[in-house]
N, C-alpha and C positions, 0 to 999 in steps of 0.2 A: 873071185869073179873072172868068168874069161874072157880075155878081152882082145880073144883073136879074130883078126878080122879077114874074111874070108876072097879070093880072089875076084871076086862080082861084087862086091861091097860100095857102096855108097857113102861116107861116113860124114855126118856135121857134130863136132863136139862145142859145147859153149859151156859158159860157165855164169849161173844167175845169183843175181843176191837176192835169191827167195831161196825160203827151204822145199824141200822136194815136195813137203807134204802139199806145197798150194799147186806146183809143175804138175804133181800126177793127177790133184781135182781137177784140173785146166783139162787134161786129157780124159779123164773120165766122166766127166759131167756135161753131158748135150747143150745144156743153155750155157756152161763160157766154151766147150769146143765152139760152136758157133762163129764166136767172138774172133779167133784168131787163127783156125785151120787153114785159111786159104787166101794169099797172098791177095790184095786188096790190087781191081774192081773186082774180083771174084768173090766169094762167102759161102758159109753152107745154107742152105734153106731148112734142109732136115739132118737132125741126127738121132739113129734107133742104137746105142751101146750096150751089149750085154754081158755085164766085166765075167767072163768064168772060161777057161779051157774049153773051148767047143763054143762058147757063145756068137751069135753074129753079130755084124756091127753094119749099118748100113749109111752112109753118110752123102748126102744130096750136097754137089756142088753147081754154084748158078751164079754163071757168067753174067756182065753188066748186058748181052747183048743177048739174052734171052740163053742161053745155052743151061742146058740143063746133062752133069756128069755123076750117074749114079755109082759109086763104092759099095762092092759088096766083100768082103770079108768075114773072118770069123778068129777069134784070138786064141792064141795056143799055151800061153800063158800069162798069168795077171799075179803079179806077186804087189800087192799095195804097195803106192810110196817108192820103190824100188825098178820093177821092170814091167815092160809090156812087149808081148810078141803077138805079132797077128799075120795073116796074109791074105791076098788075093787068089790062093792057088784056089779056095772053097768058097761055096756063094752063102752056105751054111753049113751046119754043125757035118763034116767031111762027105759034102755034094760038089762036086769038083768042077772051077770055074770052066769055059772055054781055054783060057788059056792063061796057066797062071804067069806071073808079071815079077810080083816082090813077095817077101819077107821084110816086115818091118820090126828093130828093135830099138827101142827105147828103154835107154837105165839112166835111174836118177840117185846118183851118189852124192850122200850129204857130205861135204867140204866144212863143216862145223862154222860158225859164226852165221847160220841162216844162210849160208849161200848154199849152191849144186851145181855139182860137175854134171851135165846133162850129156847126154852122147844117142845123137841117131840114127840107125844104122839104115841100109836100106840094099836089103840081101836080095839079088837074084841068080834064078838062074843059069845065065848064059854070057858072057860077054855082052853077047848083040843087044840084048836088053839094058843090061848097065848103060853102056855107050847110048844106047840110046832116052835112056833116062837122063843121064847127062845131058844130053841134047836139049832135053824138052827143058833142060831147066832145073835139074835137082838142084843144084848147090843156092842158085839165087830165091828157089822158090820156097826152100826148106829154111832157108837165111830169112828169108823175110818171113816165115811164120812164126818163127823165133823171135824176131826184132817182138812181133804183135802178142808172142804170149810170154814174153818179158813184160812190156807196157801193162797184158792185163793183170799178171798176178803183180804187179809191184799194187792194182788197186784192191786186193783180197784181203 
């Protein structure tokens, strides 16, 4: 597995006592993404996922004070259990956003005894962008989505 990480890289690794297999339903499944995508007073309202290479994925997030932040992507690769790659750069299957933002990666490495070495990447491309995801809050926001889908898969 390669696990270089590239210079606009964003990384949060954790490590869960659940097996991968309930981490990747958490991520694939619209009624628990729901549950634990977006750091709390925020939530999603809608999620449309379409697990395959070219699929799009459209995810509604909504602020406690009415704000409403639509996600459009499309995923580039879905290896069950294991990885997920998607990004912003496409609004669907290679219709190409305004302006793409990240690359996201997600691998879920089984650590044996039901635990996972989880690792999230969060690839762009520019400096300015990184920094600035930072800013907004990568590490705390991505941190706390983790705290919430810890909490939910320990109930799966």
């Amino acid at each position: 597995m390669n696990n270089h990480h590239g210079a606009h890289d964003l990384v949060l690794i954790r490590e869960f006592n659940a097996p991968r297999e309930k981490l990747y339903e958490a991520w694939t499944d619209p009624k628990l993404l729901k549950q634990w995508f977006c750091p709390k007073p925020w939530g999603v309202s809608h999620a449309e996922l379409d697990l395959r290479a070219g699929g799009a994925s459209l995810i509604v997030m909504a602020g406690p004070n009415g704000e409403v932040v639509e996600n459009r992507g499309v995923y580039l690769e879905v290896i069950a259990n294991e990885k997920l790659v998607f990004t912003d750069a496409y609004t669907s299957a290679w219709v190409p956003a305004e302006k793409p933002f990240m690359t996201g990666i997600v691998l879920f490495e089984d650590m044996g005894d039901g635990r996972t070495k989880y690792t999230a990447i969060a690839r762009h491309w520019t400096a300015e962008d990184k920094t600035a995801h930072e800013a907004m809050g990568f590490h705390e926001g991505w941190g706390m989505a983790a705290d919430q889908l810890a909490a939910l898969v320990a109930t799966l």
